[in-house]
Structure formats: structure tokens, C-alpha cells
C-alpha positions in Angstrom: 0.0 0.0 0.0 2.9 2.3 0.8 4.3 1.4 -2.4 1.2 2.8 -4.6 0.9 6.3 -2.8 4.3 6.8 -3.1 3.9 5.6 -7.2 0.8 7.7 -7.5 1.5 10.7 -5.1 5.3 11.6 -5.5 5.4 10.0 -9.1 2.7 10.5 -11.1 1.4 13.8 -9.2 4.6 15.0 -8.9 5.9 14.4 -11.9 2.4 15.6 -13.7 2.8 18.8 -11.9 6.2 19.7 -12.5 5.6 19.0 -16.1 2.6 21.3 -15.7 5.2 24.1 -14.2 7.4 23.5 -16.6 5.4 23.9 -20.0 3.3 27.0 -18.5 6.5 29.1 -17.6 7.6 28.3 -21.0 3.9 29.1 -22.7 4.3 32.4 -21.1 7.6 33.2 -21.8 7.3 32.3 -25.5 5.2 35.4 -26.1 8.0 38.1 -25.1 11.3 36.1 -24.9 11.4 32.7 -26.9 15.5 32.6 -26.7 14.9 32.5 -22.9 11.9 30.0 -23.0 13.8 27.5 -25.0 16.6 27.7 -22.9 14.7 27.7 -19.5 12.8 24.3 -21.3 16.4 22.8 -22.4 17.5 23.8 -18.9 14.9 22.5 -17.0 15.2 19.2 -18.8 19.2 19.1 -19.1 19.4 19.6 -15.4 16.9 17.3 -14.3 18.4 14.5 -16.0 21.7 15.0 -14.2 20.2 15.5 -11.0 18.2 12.7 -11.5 21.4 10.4 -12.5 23.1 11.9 -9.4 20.5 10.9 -7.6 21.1 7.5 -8.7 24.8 7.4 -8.1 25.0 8.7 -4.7 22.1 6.5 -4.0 23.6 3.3 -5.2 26.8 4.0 -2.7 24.1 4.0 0.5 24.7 0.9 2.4 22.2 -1.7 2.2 20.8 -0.1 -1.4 24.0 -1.4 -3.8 21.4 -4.1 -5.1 18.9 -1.3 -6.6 18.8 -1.6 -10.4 17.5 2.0 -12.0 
């Protein structure tokens, strides 16, 4: 049970809404600034996939958690 509200609360609502952030801020910014909104989306997305593999990294070097496959 713990298992499917963290799938459905932190991953697919969280995940949902931060894309939601993400494509609003750069609706809105398109209008006045599109160099900035394409590199506030490219950014967004660039740094999010090396935090998440960071994430992953350091979180495979935790005792007890070597065994986690991503």
C-alpha cells in the first residue's frame, strides 16, 4: 500500500505537476522572450536529468541499497 501512494502521489502527481510548471513558464515566456523559453525548457530538462542520475549514483553507494537496479 505504501508502495502505490508513493507511485501515485510523488510519481505521477509530482511528476504531472512539475511538467505542468514547466510547459506554463515556457507558454508564457514564448510570447515576449522565446530565446529565454527555450533555454529555460532545455535547462529545465538538461538539469533534471543529471540530477536525477546523481541521484542514482549517490544512492547506489548508500549501504544496504547497492542491489537497486534503475
Amino acid at each position: 500500500r505504501q508502495d502505490l501512494r508513493l507511485l501515485l502521489g510523488a510519481g505521477v502527481l509530482g511528476g504531472f505537476t512539475t511538467y505542468s510548471a514547466l510547459a506554463v513558464n515556457t507558454g508564457l515566456l514564448l510570447g515576449d522572450r522565446p530565446a529565454l523559453a527555450l533555454a529555460y525548457a532545455a535547462g529545465s530538462i538538461v538539469l533534471g536529468a543529471i540530477a536525477t542520475t546523481g541521484g542514482i549514483v549517490l544512492g547506489r553507494r548508500l549501504p544496504g541499497y547497492a542491489n537497486i537496479r534503475a
